[in-house]
C-alpha positions as CSV (number, residue, x, y, z in Angstrom):
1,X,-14.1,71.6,-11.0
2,X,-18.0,70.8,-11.8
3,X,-20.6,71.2,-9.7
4,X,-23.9,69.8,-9.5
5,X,-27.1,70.1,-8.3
6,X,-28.1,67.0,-5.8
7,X,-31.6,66.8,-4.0
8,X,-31.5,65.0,-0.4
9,X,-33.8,63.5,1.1
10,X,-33.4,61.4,4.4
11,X,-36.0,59.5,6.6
12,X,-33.7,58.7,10.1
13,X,-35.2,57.0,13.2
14,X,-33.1,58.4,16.1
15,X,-33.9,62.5,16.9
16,X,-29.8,62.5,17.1
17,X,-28.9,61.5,14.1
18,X,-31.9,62.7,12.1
19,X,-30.1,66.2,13.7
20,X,-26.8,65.4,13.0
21,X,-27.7,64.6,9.4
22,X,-30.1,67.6,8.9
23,X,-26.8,70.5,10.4
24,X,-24.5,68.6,8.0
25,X,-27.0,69.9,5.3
26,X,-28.0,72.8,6.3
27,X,-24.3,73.5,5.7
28,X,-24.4,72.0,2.3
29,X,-27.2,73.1,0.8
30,X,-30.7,75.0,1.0
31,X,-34.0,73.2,3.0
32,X,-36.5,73.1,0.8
33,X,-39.0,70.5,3.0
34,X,-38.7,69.0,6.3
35,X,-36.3,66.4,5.3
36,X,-35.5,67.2,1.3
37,X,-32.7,69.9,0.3
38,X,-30.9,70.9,-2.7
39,X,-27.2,71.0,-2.7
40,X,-24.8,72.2,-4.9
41,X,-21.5,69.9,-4.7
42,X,-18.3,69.4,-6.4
43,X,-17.4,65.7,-6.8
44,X,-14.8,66.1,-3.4
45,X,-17.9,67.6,-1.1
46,X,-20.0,65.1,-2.9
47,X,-18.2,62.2,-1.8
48,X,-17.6,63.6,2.0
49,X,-20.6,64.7,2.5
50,X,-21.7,60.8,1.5
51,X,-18.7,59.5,4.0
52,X,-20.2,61.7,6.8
53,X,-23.5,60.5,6.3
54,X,-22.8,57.1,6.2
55,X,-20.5,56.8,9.7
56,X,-24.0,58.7,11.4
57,X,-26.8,56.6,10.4
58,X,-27.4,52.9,10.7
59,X,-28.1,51.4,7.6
60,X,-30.7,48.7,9.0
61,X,-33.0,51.5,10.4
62,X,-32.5,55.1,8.1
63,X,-32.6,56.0,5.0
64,X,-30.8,59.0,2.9
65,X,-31.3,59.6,-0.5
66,X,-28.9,61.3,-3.1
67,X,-30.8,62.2,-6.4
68,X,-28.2,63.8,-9.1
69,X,-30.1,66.8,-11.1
70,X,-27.3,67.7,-13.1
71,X,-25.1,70.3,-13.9
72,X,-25.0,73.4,-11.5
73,X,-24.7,75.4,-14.4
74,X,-28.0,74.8,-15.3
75,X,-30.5,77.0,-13.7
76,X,-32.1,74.1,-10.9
77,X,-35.7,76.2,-11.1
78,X,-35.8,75.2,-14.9
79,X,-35.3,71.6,-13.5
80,X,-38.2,71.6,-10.9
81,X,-42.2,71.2,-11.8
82,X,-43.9,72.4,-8.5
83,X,-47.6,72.3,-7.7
84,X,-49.1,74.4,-5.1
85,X,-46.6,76.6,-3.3
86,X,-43.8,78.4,-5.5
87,X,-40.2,76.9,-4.5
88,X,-37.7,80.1,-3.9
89,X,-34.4,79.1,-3.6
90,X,-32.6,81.4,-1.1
91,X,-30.3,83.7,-2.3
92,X,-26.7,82.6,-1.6
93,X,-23.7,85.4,-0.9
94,X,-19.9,84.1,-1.4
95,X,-18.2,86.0,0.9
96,X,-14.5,86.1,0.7
């Protein structure tokens, strides 16, 4: 199954649902800025993660964005220009 690399941002109203939506990534992917990560996803956690969001915000006040950076076998560094501090992805450990 494919992965790819996805970068999330979010602007949500309500301290409740910006929380909601911020655990939900945290256990998808790696904060990189107060409300952008980068996730990894196959096309099943892709579309779930979606589904999740979308029952927890409303739609006339908050805003998430999914921005698809390709393949996740490309190196997502490679993929990023940064100016000023360095972006270091954390280290990820599959434990099974």
């Amino acid at each position: 199954m494919a992965r790819r690399h996805y970068m999330v941002s979010y602007d949500i109203a309500d301290d409740k649902r910006r929380a909601k939506v911020f655990n939900v990534l945290r256990d998808h992917g790696d904060h990189a800025q107060y409300s952008v990560f980068f996730c990894e996803l196959s096309a099943t956690e892709h579309a779930r993660l979606k589904a999740y969001i979308v029952r927890v915000i409303k739609p006339s006040q908050d805003q998430v964005l999914f921005v698809d950076l390709g393949k996740a076998e490309h190196d997502l560094a490679a993929r990023l220009e940064v100016l000023g501090q360095r972006y270091d992805p954390p280290s990820r450990l599959i434990v099974v």
